[in-house]
N, C-alpha and C positions, 0 to 999 in steps of 0.2 A: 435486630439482635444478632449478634455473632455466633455463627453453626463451631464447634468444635471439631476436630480433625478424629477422623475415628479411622486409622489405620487397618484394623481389621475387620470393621462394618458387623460385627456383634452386637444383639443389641441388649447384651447378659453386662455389659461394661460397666463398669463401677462410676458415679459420677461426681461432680463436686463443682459448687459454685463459690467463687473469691470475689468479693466486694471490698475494693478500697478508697478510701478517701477523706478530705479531711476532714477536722470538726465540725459538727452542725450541717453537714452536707444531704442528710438523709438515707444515709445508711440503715440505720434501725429499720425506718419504715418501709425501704424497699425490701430488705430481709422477707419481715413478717408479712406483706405481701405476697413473696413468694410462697411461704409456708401457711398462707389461706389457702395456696392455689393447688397443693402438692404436699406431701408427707414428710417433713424437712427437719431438720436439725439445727440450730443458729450457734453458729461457735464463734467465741470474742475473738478478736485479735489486736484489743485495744491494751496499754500495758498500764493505763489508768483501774478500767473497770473491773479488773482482778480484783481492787481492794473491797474489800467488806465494807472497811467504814467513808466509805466515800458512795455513794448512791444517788445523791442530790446532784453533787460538784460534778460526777463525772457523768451525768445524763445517762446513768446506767437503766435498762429495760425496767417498765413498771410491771406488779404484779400481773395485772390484765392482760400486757403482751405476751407474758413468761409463759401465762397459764393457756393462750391462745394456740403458743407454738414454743412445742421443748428449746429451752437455752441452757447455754453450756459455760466452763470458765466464767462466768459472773459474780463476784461478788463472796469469794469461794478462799480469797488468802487474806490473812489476819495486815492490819498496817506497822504490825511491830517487826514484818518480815522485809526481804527484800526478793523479789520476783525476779526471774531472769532470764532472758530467751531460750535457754535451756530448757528449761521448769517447763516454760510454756508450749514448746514443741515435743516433751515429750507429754504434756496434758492433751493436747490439740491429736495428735497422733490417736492419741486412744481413742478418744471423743469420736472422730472421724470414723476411725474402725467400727466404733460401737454403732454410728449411726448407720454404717452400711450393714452391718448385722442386723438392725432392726428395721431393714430397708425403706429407710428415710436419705432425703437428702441432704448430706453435710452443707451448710450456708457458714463459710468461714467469713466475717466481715471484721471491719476495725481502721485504726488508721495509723497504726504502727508498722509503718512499713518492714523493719529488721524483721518483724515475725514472718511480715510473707515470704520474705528473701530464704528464712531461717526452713520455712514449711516443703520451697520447692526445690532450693538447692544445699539443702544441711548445715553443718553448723563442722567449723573445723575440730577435732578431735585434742583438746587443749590439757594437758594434764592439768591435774589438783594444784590448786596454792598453798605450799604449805602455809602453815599458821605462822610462821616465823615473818613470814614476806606482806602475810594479809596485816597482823596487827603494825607491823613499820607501816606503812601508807596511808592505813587507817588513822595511825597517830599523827603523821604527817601534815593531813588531811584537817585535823583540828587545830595543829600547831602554827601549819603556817597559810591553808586555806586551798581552794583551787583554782586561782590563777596562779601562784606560784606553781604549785606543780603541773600545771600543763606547759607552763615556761620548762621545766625539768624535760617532761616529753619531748617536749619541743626540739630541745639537746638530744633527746637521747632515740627520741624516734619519731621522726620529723612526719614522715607520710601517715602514721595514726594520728600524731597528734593534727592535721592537716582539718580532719575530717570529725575532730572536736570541739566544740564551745570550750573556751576557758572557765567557764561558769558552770560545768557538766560535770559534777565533783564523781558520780558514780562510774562512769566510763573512764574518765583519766585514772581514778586506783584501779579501775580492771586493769588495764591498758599499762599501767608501772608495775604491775601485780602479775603479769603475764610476761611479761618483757626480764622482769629479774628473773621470774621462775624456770623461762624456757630460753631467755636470748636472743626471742624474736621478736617481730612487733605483730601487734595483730591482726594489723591489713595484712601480713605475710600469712598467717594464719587464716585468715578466712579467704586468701583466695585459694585454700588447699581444703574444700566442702568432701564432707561424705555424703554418698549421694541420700538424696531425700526419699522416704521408706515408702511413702502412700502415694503422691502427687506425681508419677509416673509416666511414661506416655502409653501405661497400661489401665489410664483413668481419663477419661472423658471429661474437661474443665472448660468451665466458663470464667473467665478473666476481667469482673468488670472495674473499672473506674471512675468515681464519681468526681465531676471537673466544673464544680458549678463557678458562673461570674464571680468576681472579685466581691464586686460590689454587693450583690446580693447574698451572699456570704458571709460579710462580714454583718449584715443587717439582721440575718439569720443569729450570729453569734452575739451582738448585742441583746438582742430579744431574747432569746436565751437565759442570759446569766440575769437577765432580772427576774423571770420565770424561778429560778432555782431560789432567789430570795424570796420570792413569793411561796415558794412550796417546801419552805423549813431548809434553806444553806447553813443559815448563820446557826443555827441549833445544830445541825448538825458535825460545822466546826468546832463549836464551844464544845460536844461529847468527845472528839477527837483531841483539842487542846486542853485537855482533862484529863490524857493518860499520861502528860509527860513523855510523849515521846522525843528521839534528838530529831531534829530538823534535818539531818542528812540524809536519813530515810524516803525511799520515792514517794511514799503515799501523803508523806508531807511538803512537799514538793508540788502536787498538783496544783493548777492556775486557782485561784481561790481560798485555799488556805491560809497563807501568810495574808491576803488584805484582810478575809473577814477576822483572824486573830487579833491582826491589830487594832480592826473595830472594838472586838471583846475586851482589849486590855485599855480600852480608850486612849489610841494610839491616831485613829485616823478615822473621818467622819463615814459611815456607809455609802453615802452617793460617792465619796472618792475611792473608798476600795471597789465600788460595782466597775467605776470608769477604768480602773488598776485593772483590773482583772480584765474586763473588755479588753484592751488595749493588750496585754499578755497574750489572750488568747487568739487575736487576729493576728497578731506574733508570729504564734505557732503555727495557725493553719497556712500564714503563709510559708515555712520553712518547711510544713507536710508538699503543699503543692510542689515547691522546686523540688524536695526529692522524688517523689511520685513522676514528675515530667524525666527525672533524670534514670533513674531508675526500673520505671513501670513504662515503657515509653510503647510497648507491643501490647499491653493491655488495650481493650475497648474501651475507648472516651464514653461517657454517655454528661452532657451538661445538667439534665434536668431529667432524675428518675420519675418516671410513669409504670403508677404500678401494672398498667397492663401492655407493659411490654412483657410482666411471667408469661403472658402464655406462650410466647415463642421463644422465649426462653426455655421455655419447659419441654416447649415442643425438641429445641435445636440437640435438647439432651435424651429426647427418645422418650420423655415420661409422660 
C-alpha cells in the first residue's frame, strides 16, 4: 500500500483517500471496507449515482452499506436536473470539510474521472451563459442533432472538439455555449484551473486505482446487469419513463434506460436489451480504462482490491 508524502511529519494532517476506477470494478466494496476498519465518510464521484431515480441501473450503495458507513452525494439530485462538475465539487468540497470536522475519513470514490481532475486541480473560472446563447444550441440541438453540431465544433474549435464523441450532445452545447459566450474553447479554458481548495499538499492522500483484467471485468459487468434485472431495473425504468422526461437529459442517458424502455414499449425483446446494455457498458468501462491510464497515470495500480490491505492503508495515513 502506498505511504503518502507528509512534508511536515505532523501527524494533526488532515487526510483523504481517492479511489478510482471503472464500472463493476469493486469500488463500493473496497470503500466500505475501509470504513469497517476506521471512522470514514464515502463521498461519490460517480456522475451516474447522483440521480435519485436511478438506484438499480446505476449500482448505487444499498440500504445496509449506507447504514453501515455514512455516504454522501448519492442519490440526492431529482432526474429532471442536469448535474455538472461544478455542482459536484462544490457538494464534494463541503462533504469533505464536514467529514474532517467530524473527524472521519473522507473516502472519495467513483469513476468519473473529470471530478477527480475537477477536485485536485479546479475547475477554470467560466463566466455565465447567458440565456440568449444557452436556448440557440439547446434549440439547435433538437433541430439538427449532435453530430451536426460537433461537426460545427469541429470548425470552430477543433482541439475541444478533439476530445468529444459526436454522440455527447451535453459537452458539445457546453463547449458551443462557452465558445460564443467567452471566444474560447474550453481546453483553453481548463488549462487555466483555479487551484483546488481542500486536496492540497497540506492534506495527506492516498491515490488509489482500480485496474482489474479485461476479461474479468467485463464478466463482472455482465453479471451485473442481470443482477439489476433481477432486483426490479425494468420497474424501475417504467417509474422513470412515466415522467415524460426529454431524452437529452443525463439521467436518461444512462446505459439501460433506452433498452429497458424499449422492452416497456414492446420495442425490443428483454434478453436483447440485457445483451444492449452489456455490450454498452463494457463500451464504457473500456473508454474509463484508456482515460484513467492517460490521465491517472501516478496513481497506485492496485488490479484486485483486498479488503485487507485497509490496514495499511490506514496505517500509511497515521490513523
Amino acid at each position: 500500500m502506498p505511504v503518502p508524502e507528509r512534508p511536515d511529519g505532523g501527524k494533526d494532517r488532515r487526510s483523504a483517500v481517492l479511489i478510482a476506477g471503472p464500472t463493476a470494478s469493486g469500488k463500493s466494496a473496497f470503500a466500505s471496507a475501509i470504513g469497517r476498519k476506521h471512522p470514514a465518510v464515502i463521498i461519490n464521484a460517480d456522475s451516474m449515482q447522483v440521480y435519485r431515480d436511478l438506484s438499480i441501473l446505476t449500482s448505487r450503495p444499498t440500504l445496509g452499506e449506507i447504514d453501515a458507513v455514512p455516504h454522501c452525494l448519492y442519490g440526492h439530485v431529482d432526474a429532471s436536473e442536469t448535474y455538472s462538475v461544478a455542482r459536484w465539487l462544490r457538494e464534494a468540497e463541503q462533504a469533505i470539510g464536514a467529514a474532517w470536522a467530524a473527524q472521519r475519513l473522507p473516502v472519495i470514490i467513483g469513476g468519473t474521472g473529470l471530478y477527480f481532475r475537477a477536485l485536485e486541480r479546479g475547475l477554470a473560472d467560466i463566466p455565465p451563459i447567458p440565456e440568449s446563447i444557452r436556448l440557440k444550441w439547446r434549440s439547435a440541438l433538437r433541430e439538427e442533432g449532435s453530430v451536426a453540431l460537433h461537426r460545427i465544433l469541429c470548425e470552430r474549435d477543433p482541439q475541444t472538439a478533439a476530445s468529444i464523441r459526436p454522440s455527447d450532445s451535453q459537452r458539445i452545447v457546453r463547449a458551443l455555449e462557452v465558445l460564443d459566450t467567452t471566444g474560447q474553447g474550453l481546453r483553453q479554458w481548463h488549462g487555466d484551473h483555479r487551484g483546488a481548495r481542500l486536496l492540497d499538499d497540506r492534506v495527506c492522500i492516498v491515490r488509489l486505482l482500480l485496474t482489474p483484467r479485461r476479461d474479468q471485468l467485463y464478466q463482472a459487468i455482465d453479471r451485473r446487469f442481470v443482477q439489476m434485472i433481477e432486483t426490479g431495473a425494468l420497474e424501475e425504468v417504467r417509474a422513470l419513463s412515466a415522467r415524460g422526461l426529454p431524452s437529452s437529459l443525463p439521467a436518461m442517458k444512462a446505459i439501460g434506460v433506452a433498452e429497458l424502455t424499449a422492452v416497456i414499449e414492446g420495442h425490443m425483446s428483454l434478453d436483447d436489451a440485457i445483451a444492449r446494455a452489456q455490450l454498452r457498458t463494457r463500451r464504457y468501462a473500456k473508454r474509463q480504462m484508456t482515460w484513467f491510464r492517460n490521465q491517472m497515470a501516478s496513481w497506485s495500480a492496485i488490479e484486485r482490491p483486498d479488503p485487507s490491505q485497509t490496514e495499511s492503508l490506514l496505517q500509511s495515513l497515521a490513523l
